[in-house]
N, C-alpha and C positions, 0 to 999 in steps of 0.2 A: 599629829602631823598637820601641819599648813599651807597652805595654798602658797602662800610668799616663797615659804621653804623648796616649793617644789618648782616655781616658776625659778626660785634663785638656782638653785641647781641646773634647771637644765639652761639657763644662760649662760652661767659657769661652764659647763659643759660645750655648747654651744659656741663662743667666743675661744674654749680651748681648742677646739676641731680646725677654727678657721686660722689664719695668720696675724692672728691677738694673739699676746702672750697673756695667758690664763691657766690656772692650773685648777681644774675638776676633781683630781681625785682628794685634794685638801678640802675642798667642801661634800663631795660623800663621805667623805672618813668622821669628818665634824659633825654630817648630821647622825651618822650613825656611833659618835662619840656620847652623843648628848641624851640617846636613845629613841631618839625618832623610829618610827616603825609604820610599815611593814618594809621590812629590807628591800623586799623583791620590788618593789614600785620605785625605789630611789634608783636601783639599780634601773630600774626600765626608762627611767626617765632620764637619767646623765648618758645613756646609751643612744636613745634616739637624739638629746641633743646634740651630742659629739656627731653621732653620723653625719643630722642633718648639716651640720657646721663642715664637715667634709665635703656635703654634695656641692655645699657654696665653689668649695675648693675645685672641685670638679666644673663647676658650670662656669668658674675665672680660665682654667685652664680652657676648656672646651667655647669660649667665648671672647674670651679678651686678652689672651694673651700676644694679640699684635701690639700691645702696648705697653707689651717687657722692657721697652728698653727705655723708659721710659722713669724718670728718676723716684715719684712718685710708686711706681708699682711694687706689690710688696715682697715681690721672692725676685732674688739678685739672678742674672742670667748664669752665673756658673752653679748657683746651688739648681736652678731649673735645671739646667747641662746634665748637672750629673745624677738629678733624678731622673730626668729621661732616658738616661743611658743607663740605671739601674731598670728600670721600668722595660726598656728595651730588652733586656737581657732575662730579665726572670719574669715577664709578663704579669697579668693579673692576679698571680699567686703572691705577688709583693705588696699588693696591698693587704696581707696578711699582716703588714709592719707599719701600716695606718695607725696606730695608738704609740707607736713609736715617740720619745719628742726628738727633735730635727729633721731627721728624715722622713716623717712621717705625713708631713703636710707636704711638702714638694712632691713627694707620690700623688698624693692624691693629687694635684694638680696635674701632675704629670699624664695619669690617668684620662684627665677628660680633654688635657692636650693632644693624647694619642689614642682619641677617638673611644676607648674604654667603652663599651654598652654601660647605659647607666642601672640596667637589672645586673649583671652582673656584676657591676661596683657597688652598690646598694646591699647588696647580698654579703660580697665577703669583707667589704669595710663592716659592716653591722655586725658581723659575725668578729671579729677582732679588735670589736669595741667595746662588743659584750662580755669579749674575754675576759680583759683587761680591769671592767669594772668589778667583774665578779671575782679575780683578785685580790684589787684593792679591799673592797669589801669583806668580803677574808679575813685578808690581813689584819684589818682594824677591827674587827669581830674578835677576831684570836685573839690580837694584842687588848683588847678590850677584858677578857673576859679573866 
């Protein structure tokens, strides 16, 4: 295992969470294709990336989002809309669909738009990051072996 390997991942990670298009789970899958080890640290570490790449998401919503309309900024006022109105409707538990791709980053924006406590988004975003990894990882494990 490498230091490189580990920073590359959780950027990978990282830039996937926020509104980059990035995909993390191709680079867990690869390092654990090539056999990189110990599983549990790759997983730990594409997990806090992706989180912390969420809290960004959270702190644009909860910060800057007076300048949606604005052509430069990165989520379109109808996909906002309609995370909000998701968000509205089934609360905090929606950010259980944070690892989601599409809808999953307008949540978390949505989140810190609507005020979201940031323990508690920290909590069940992380929590359905970890899932997610621990899937992937899985999946590539099994298909692997």
């Amino acid at each position: 295992m490498s230091l490189a390997a580990l920073w590359g991942l959780f950027l990978a990670a990282f830039a996937a969470a926020t509104l980059l298009p990035a995909q993390s789970e191709l680079a867990l899958a690869g390092l654990l294709a090539a056999g990189h080890k110990p599983v549990w640290l790759f997983i730990a570490v594409a997990t806090a990336g992706n989180t912390l790449g969420a809290a960004v998401n959270w702190l644009l919503g909860r910060y800057c989002t007076r300048f949606q309309n604005r052509s430069w900024f990165p989520v379109k006022k109808k996909s906002m809309d309609k995370a909000a109105s998701w968000y509205r409707r089934y609360g905090r538990w929606s950010l259980l669909l944070s690892w989601a791709p599409i809808i999953g980053d307008p949540l978390t924006l949505a989140a810190g738009l609507l005020r979201e406590p940031f323990a508690s988004f920290i909590l069940i975003v992380g929590l359905a990051k970890l899932g997610r990894y621990l899937l992937v990882a899985g999946a590539a494990l099994h298909w692997l072996a």
